[in-house]
N, C-alpha and C positions, 0 to 999 in steps of 0.2 A: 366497341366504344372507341373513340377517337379523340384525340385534344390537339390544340393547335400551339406550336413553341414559335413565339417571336424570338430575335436576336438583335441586339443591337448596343452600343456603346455609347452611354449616356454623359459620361465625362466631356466636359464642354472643350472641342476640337482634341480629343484624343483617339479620334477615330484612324486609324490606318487607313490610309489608299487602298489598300490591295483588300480590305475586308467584305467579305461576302455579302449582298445584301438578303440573299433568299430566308425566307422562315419554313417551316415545315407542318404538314401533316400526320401527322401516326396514328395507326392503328393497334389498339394493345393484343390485341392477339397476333401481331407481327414487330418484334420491338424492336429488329436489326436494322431495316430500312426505313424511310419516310412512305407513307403513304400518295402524299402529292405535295408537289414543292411550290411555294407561291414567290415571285419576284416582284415586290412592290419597285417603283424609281430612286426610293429608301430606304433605309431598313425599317423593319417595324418595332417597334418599341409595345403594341399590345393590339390583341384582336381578339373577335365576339362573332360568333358563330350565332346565323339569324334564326328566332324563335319559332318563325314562319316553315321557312325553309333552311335549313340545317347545310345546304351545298351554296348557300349564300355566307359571305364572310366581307364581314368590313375589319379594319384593320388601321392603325395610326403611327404616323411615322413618325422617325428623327427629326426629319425637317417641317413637320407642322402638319403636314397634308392629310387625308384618306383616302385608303384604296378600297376598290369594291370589287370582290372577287368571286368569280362561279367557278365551286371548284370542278364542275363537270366538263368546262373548257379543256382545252387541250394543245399542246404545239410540239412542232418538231423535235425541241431539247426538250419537250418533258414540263418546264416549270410553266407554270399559270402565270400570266400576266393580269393587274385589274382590267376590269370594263369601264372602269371611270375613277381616275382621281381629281382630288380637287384642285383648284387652283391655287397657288401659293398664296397668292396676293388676298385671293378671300378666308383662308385658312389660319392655322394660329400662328403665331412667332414663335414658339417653344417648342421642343416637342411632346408629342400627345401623350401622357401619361395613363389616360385610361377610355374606354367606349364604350358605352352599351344600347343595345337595341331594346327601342320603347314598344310599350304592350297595348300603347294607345291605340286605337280604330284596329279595321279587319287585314289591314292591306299589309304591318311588317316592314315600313319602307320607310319608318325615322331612327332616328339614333343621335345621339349626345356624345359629346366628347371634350374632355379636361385638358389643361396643359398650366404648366409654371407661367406661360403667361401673362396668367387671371383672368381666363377668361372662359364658360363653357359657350358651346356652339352646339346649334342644334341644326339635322341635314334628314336631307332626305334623298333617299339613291337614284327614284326617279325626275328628280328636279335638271333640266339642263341646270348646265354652269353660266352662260353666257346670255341668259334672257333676262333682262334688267326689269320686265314687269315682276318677276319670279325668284328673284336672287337667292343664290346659295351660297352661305350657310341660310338656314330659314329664321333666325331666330338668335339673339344670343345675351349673354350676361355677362356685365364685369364684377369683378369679386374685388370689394376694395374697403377700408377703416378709415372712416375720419381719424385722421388727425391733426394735431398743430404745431407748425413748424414757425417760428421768429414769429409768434404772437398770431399767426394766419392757418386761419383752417385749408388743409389738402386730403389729400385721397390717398392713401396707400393700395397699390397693388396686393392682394394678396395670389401665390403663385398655388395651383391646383396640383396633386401629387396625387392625386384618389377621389374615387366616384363611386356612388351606388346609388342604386335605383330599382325596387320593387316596387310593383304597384298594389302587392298587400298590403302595403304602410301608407299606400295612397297612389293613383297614378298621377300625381304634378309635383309629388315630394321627389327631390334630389340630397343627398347628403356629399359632401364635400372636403375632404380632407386635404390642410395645406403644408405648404412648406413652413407657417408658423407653428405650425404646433396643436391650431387647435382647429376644431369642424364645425363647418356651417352648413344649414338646412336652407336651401332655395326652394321655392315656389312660384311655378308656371302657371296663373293664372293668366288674365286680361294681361295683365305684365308681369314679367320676372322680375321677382325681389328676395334679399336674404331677410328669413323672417324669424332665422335664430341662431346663435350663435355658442358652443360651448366649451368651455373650458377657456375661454379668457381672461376669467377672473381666477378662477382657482381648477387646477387638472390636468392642464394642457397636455402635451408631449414636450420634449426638450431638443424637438427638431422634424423634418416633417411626415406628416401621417400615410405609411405606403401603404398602408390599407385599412375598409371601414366597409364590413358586410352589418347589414339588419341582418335579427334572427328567425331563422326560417319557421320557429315555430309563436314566435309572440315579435313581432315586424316593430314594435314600437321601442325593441330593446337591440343595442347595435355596437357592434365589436371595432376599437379602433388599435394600431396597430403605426408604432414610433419608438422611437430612440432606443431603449431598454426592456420594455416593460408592454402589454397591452391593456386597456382600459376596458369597462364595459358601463354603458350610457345608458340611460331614457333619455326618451323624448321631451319628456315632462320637467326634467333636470337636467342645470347649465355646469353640473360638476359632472366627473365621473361616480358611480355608485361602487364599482368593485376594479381590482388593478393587480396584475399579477405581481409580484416580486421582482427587483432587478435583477434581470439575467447578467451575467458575467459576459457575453456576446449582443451585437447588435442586431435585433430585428428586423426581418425583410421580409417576413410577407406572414397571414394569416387567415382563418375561412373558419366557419362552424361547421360542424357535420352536420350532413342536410338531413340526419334521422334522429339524432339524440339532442336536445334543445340543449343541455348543459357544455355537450364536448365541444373543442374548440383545439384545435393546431397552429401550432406557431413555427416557422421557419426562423434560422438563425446564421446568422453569417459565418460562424462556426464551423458549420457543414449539419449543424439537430437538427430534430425534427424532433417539438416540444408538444405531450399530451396534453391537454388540460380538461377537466372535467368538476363543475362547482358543485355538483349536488354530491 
């Protein structure tokens, strides 16, 4: 088995000069070394190991971009360089908080990607960068609330912190976790629009949602993952239905187990690593 560790310093300009950009490979039946070491232009902030082919890796960085990486390449120091990153200019202004590759058609070669920006972006590996009939990113959404400022309606940005995407919940549903607090459901038809929004009126978070998985065994019910505490949603309802207890520590990250429909893990900045299990 193997997993991919991004590294990178999200604190706006407290990055050191001298910090490393490489992220790593490992193999868990080897846990002293890396397996293969990948050097994006910046560091990576999160990557997704492709559904297709498993030695393909897209990857998103500090400074907005995507790398795409074959980890069967090779070079003289060792680290993997990508085969294509994107251009800045058409890329996000933030950095990429999260990516995943779509299950849509046979080919394996789209992918989605979040950022504080607000904005997702959808790409595809095989598209040149530089063909203006063809432009890349392929596709994209702003994430944004009316509202009124000195008597006049505007748009508020909202900034993306978390993404998920099954296509057993549907392949054109996105769920979307912000820096406000609360999640919104997009949908990729003819045109992308947000087509629901929850926890606005009553549930939110008290800050923003670092993570938001559907559950592997009923896709319509989806774990979010903020400030204290984690939530658990339908689709069908704009509140949360169940919420853990305030932890004394802040939340950073969360997943279900992909065998038992009840259990669920919550990381904590603490250094836990929190059970939970409803039934």
């Amino acid at each position: 088995m193997r997993v991919g560790v991004t590294y990178s310093m999200l604190r706006f300009q407290k990055m050191p000069n001298d910090m490393p950009r490489e992220s790593y490979i490992w193999n868990l039946n080897n846990p002293n070394f890396p397996e293969k070491t990948l050097l994006p232009p910046s560091p990576l902030c999160t990557m997704a190991f492709n559904h297709k082919n498993s030695d393909i890796i897209v990857g998103g960085s500090y400074n907005g971009s995507l790398s795409f990486f074959d980890t069967r390449a090779g070079s003289a120091s060792g680290a993997i360089k990508p085969f294509k990153t994107t251009f800045l200019e058409n890329s996000h202004h933030d950095p990429v908080y999260d990516v995943f590759w779509l299950t849509l058609g046979k080919t394996g070669n789209d992918c989605v990607s979040c950022s504080t920006d607000g904005r997702l972006l959808w790409w595809d590996k095989t598209r040149p960068e530089n063909d203006p009939a063809n432009p890349n990113p392929t596709d994209k959404c702003i994430l944004n609330e009316p509202i009124v400022v000195d008597g006049e309606p505007k748009n508020k940005v909202l900034g993306a912190t978390s993404l998920e995407y099954n296509s057993d919940a549907g392949p054109l549903k996105y769920l979307v976790g912000t820096e406000q607090g609360y999640i919104l459901q997009a949908t990729k038809k003819k045109a992308i629009e947000v087509t629901q929004r929850y926890g606005v009126d009553n549930g939110k978070h008290h800050g923003p949602v670092y993570a938001v998985q559907r559950n592997p065994g009923h896709p319509k019910y989806f774990l979010s993952i903020g400030d204290w505490s984690a939530k658990i949603w339908s689709e069908e309802l704009k509140s949360p239905i169940m919420q853990t207890r305030y932890h004394s520590a802040y939340l950073t990250d969360g997943c279900w187990s992909p065998t038992r429909c009840g259990l669920f893990f919550l990381t904590r900045i603490d250094g836990f690593l929190d059970v939970w299990d409803f039934y």
